[in-house]
C-alpha positions, 0 to 999 in steps of 0.5 A: 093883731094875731095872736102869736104877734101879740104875744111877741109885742106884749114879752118886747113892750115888757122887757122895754125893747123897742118895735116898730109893728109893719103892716097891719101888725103882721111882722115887728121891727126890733133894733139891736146894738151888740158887742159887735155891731147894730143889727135889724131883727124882724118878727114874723109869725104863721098864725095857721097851723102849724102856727110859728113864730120865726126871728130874722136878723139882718147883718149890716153889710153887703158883700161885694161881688168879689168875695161872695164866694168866700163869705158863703164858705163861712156862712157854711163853716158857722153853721156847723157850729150852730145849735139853734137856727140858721145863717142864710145868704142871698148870695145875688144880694150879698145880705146875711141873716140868721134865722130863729123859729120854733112852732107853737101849735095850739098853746099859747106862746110862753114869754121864756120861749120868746126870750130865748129864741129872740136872745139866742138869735141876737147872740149868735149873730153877734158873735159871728158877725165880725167872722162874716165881717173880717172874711167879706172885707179880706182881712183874713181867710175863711177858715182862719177866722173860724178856727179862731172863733171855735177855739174860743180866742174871740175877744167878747165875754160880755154876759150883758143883754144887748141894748135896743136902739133907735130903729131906722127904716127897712130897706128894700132888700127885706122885701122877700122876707117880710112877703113871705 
């Protein structure tokens, strides 16, 4: 296992989150039950230089063809407002991820970094994705649902860390991520 996996197994097997190590080590699979939903997070590192480790959460839905536009306008419309990371969107998919990385170069990768690149991520995702929920489903327009969340209406002040669940499989849709 290279090093800057190793590192991110040896901070989740601390906190007591759960993995499930792909291939020969190369990328973690990571649950996660938030307020808002369950969610997969993939690790992944570059172990040549510049070595990086990067976190992907995938969203549990799949927009359907008639509202892809509308979801990519508030996949635009969060990222806005996001400090760290990114949301990305196979439009042709209709899959949203956020993305987390941060570079390590030569030093050792200290466990605080881990935990905050891996918490910000769920954080973020979990926050946001009833936005990418409500608008994918119709039951609101894209910019109601953001001013409502940048107005700070939303419903979830819990301060707790997210649980880790059981993990189920991959699905195929990661094929492109974890290949890369």
């Amino acid at each position: 296992m290279k090093k800057v996996m190793r590192s991110t197994t040896e901070f989740c097997q601390e906190q007591g989150i759960r993995t499930d190590s792909i291939g020969n080590g190369d990328a973690l699979r990571i649950g996660l039950r938030g307020t808002n939903g369950q969610f997969l997070t993939y690790a992944t590192s570059k172990e040549d230089e510049p070595r990086a480790l990067v976190f992907r959460t995938f969203c549990p839905i799949t927009v359907s063809q008639h509202r892809r536009a509308e979801v990519a306008e508030a996949v635009v419309r969060a990222n806005l407002g996001v400090f760290m990371g990114r949301f990305d969107y196979d439009i042709d998919e209709g899959q949203i991820s956020f993305t987390t990385s941060v570079i390590c170069g030569q030093a050792d990768l200290d466990p605080e970094i881990i935990k905050h690149l891996l918490f910000a991520n769920w954080s973020v995702t979990d926050r946001l994705f009833p936005v990418f929920s409500a608008v994918a489903f119709g039951t609101t327009s894209t910019q109601q649902t953001i001013e409502q969340l940048h107005s700070g209406d939303d419903e979830s002040d819990d301060e707790s860390e997210p649980e880790t669940p059981s993990l189920p499989h991959p699905g195929g849709r990661l094929g492109r991520f974890l290949e890369n």
